[in-house]
C-alpha positions in Angstrom: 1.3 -12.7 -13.7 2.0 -15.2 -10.8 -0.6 -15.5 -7.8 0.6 -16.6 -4.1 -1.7 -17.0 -0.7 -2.6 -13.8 0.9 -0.9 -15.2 4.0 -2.3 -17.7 5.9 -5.4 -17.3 4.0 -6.6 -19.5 0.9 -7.4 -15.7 -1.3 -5.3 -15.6 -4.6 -3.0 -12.5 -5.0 -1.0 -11.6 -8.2 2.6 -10.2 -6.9 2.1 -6.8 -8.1 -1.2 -5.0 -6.5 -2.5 -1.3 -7.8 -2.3 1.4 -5.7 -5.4 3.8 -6.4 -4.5 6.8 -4.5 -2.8 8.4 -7.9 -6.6 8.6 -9.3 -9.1 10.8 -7.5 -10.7 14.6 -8.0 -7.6 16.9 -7.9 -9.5 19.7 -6.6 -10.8 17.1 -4.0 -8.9 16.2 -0.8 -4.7 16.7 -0.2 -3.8 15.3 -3.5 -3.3 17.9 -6.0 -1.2 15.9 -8.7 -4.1 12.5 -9.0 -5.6 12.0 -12.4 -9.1 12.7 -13.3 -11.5 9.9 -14.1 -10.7 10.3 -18.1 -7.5 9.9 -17.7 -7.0 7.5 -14.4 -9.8 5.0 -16.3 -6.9 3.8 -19.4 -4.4 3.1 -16.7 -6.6 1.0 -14.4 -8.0 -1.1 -17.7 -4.2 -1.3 -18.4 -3.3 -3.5 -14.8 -6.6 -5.3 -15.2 -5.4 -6.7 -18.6 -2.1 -7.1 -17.5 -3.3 -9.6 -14.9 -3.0 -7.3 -11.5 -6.0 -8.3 -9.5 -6.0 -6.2 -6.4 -7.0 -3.0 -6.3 -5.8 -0.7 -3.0 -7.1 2.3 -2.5 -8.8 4.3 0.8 -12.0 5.9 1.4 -9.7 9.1 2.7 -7.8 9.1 -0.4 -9.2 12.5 -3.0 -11.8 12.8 -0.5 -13.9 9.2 -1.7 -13.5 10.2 -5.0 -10.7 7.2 -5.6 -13.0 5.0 -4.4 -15.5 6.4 -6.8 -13.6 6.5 -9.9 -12.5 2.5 -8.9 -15.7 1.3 -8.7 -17.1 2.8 -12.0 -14.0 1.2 -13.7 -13.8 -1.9 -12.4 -17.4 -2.5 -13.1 -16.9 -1.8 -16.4 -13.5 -3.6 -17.1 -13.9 -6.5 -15.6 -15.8 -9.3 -13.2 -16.4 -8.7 -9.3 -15.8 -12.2 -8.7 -12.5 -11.8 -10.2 -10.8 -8.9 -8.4 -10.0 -8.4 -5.1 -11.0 -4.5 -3.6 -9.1 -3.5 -0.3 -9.7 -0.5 1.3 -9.0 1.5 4.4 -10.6 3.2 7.6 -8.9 5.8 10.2 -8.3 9.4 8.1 -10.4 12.2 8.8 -13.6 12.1 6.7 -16.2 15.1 7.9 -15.7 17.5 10.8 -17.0 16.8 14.0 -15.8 14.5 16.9 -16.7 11.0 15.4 -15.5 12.2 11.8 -12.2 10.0 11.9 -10.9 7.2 13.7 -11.3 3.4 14.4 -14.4 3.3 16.9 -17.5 1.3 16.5 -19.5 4.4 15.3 -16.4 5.3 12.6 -16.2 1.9 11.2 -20.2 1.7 10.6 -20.4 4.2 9.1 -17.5 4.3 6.7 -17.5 0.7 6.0 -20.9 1.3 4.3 -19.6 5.0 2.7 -17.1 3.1 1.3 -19.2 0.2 -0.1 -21.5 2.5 -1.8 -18.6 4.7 -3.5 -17.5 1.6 -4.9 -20.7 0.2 -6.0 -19.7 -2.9 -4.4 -22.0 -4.7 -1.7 -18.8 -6.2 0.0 -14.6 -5.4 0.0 -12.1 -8.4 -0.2 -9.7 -6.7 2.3 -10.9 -3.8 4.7 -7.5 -2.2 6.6 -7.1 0.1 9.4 -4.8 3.3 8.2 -3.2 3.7 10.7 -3.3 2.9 14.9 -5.7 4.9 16.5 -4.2 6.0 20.0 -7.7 7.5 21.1 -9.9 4.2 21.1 -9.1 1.1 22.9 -7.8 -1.7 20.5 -10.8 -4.2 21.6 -13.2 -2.0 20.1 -11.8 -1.9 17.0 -11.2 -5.3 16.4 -14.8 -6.7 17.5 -16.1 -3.9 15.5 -14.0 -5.3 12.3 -14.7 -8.6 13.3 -18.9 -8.1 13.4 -18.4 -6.6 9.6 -16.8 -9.4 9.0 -19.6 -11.5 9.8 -21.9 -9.6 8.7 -20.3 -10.1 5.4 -19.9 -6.4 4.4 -15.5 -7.6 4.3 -13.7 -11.1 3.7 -10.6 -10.1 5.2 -9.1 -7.5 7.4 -5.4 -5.8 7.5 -3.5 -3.0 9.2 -1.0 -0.6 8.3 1.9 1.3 9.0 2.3 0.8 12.6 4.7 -0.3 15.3 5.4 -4.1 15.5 4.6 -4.3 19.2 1.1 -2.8 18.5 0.5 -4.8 15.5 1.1 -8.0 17.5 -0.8 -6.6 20.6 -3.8 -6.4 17.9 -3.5 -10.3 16.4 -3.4 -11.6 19.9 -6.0 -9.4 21.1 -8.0 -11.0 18.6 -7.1 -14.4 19.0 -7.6 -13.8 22.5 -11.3 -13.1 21.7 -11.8 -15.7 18.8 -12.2 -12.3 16.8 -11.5 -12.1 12.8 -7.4 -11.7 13.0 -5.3 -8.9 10.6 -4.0 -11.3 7.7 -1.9 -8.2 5.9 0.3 -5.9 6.9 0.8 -2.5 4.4 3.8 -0.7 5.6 6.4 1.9 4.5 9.2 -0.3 2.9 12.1 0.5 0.5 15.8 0.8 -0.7 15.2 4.1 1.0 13.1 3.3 4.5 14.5 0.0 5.5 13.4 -0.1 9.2 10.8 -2.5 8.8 13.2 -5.1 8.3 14.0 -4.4 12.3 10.6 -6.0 13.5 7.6 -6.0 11.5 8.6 -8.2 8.7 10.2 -11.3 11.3 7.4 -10.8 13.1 5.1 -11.1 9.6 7.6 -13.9 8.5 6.8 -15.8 12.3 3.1 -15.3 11.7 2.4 -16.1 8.2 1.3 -12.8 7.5 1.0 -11.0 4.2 3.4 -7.9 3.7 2.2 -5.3 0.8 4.4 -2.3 0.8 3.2 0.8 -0.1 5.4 3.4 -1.7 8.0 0.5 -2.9 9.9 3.6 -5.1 9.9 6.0 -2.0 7.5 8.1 -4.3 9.5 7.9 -7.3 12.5 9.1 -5.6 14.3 5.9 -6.5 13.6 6.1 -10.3 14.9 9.5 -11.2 18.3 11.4 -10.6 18.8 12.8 -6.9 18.2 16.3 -8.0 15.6 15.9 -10.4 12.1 17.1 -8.8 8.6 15.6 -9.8 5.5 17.7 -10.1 3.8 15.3 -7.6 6.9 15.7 -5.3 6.4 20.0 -5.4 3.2 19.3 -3.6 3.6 16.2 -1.7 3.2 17.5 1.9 3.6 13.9 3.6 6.5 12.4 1.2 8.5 15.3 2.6 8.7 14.5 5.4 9.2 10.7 5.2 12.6 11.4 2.8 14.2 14.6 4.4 16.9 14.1 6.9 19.1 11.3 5.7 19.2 12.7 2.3 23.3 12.2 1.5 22.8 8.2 2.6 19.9 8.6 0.3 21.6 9.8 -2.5 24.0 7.4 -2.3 21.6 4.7 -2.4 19.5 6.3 -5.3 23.5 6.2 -7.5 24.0 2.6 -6.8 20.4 2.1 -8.0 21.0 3.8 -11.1 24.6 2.0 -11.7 23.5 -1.4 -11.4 20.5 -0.5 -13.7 22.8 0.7 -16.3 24.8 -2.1 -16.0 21.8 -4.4 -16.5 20.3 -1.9 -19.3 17.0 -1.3 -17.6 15.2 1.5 -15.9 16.2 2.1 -12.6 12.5 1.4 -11.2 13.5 -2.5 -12.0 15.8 -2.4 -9.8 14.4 -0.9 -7.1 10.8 -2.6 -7.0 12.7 -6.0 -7.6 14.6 -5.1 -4.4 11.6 -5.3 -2.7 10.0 -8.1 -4.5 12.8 -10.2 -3.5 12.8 -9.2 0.4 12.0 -12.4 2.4 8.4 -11.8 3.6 7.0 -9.8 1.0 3.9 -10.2 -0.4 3.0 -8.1 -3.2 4.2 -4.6 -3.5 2.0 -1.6 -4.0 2.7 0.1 -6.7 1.3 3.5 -8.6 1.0 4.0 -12.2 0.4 7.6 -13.4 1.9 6.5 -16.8 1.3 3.6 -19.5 4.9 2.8 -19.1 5.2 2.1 -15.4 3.0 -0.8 -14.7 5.5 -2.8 -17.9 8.4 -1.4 -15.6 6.2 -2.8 -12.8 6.0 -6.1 -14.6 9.5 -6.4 -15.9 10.6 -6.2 -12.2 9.5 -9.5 -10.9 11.3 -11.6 -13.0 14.7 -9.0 -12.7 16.7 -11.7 -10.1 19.0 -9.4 -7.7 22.4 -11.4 -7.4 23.6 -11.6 -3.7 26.0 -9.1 -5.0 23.8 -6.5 -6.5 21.5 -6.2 -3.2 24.8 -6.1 -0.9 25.6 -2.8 -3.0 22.3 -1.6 -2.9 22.1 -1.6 0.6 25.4 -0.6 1.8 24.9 2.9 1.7 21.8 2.6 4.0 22.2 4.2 7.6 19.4 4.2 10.5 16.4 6.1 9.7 13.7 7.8 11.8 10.6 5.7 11.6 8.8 7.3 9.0 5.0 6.7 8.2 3.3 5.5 11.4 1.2 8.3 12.9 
């Protein structure tokens, strides 16, 4: 596993990072198709020994039960001082008025619900979910910024967001002499390519980490176009991030799968080494329901894209709606 700057920070991060919210309760939360604890515990032992050492997940994600199931694992599999444990703040948590969102009361309280889910007495990387449209920007950031120093978090990050917001936050902050956002985690593959419009110069400009979540559109980019997932039956959001450009997207999806079979590998290869290879990026996010994705995972960063490969890759692509932000 290779290990680059989280941005313009001195933390370590290995090029491929976990993303947790495949493990949770199924009966808990909107996630019907996680794994259980039994089985979600061989797969996250799995990236550990294969060298991944960031673990996403979200205190939203089955409920808290993700976060749960992480920190009983990672505890047992390996050293704290050795892993880095990001998390996020925005979703809905509990009814009520203050029960979601990025205010100073939200983030109190859920930074420490989070820390005591994962057993943990600090996270490496604490990110807002998403922009909160109801709470002025400055309170969120001095909020982040006093956890920060009150060492419940190392670092801070955003995701999925517009680029003029995301700047508006950083220099807001710098502004201030607030903690700045050193990641961004947005919505970025052969499938959803509108990043590339803003956000990542923008994240190239600034030094700033980019971790992609949902690098294989949700598995839509590994199997044939007409070949349905259990997970996708039941996916209420990843239907409606991949529904109205679907003959561009087939199109894409065929050229993913013809230069795989040229190269004999699994068409996951090629599309996470798409994305490993985009200028900017960081460390994609990936999911492992499986023992045989995170080796497909792994196999991916050393499959080079020639010049001529990506062209055809991307060719088919036409202008999406922003998908992912709100």
């Amino acid at each position: 596993m290779d290990y680059v700057n989280f941005g313009n920070t001195g933390l370590k991060v290995s090029r491929l990072w976990l993303g947790c919210m495949t493990y949770g309760v199924p009966e808990r939360g909107n996630h019907p198709w996680t794994l259980p604890e039994d089985a979600s515990r061989p797969l996250i032992k799995q990236a550990v020994e294969a060298g991944i050492n960031v673990f996403d997940t979200a205190n939203a994600y089955s409920d808290g039960t993700s976060e749960e199931i992480i920190g009983r694992a990672l505890c047992d599999f390996t050293k704290r001082d050795d892993i880095v444990i990001a998390s996020k703040v925005y979703m809905r948590m509990r009814p009520g008025p203050n029960g979601a969102g990025l205010s100073r009361k939200a983030i109190f309280n859920e930074i420490d619900n989070s820390l005591r889910r994962l057993g943990t007495d600090y996270l490496d990387l604490y990110q807002i979910h998403r922009w909160d449209y109801e709470t002025p920007i400055e309170e969120t950031l001095e909020a982040l910024h006093d956890i920060v120093k009150a060492g419940k978090v190392r670092y801070i990050g955003a995701s999925s967001m517009y680029a003029w917001q995301f700047a508006k936050a950083i220099y807001t902050s710098r502004l201030n002499g607030w903690t700045e956002f050193s990641s961004m985690q947005n919505h970025l593959n052969l499938l959803h390519r509108e990043e590339e419009r803003e956000m990542l110069p923008f994240c190239l400009d600034q030094n700033i980490a980019v971790v992609p979540w949902s690098p294989l559109a949700r598995g839509r980019l590994t199997r044939p176009w007409d070949e349905i997932s259990e997970r996708q039956k039941t996916d209420a959001f990843g239907k409606t991030l991949y529904q109205q450009t679907a003959d561009s997207d087939r199109r894409v999806v065929e050229e993913v799968f013809r230069i795989a079979k040229a190269r004999g590998v699994p068409p996951a290869q090629v599309a996470l080494a798409w994305v490993v290879q985009k200028p900017g990026v960081t460390a994609p996010i990936i999911g492992a329901s499986k023992p045989n994705h995170l080796p497909d995972a792994l196999a991916a960063l050393s499959l080079n894209l020639t010049n001529e490969e990506i062209a055809a890759l991307e060719a088919p692509y036409v202008p999406h709606p922003v998908q992912g932000h709100d």
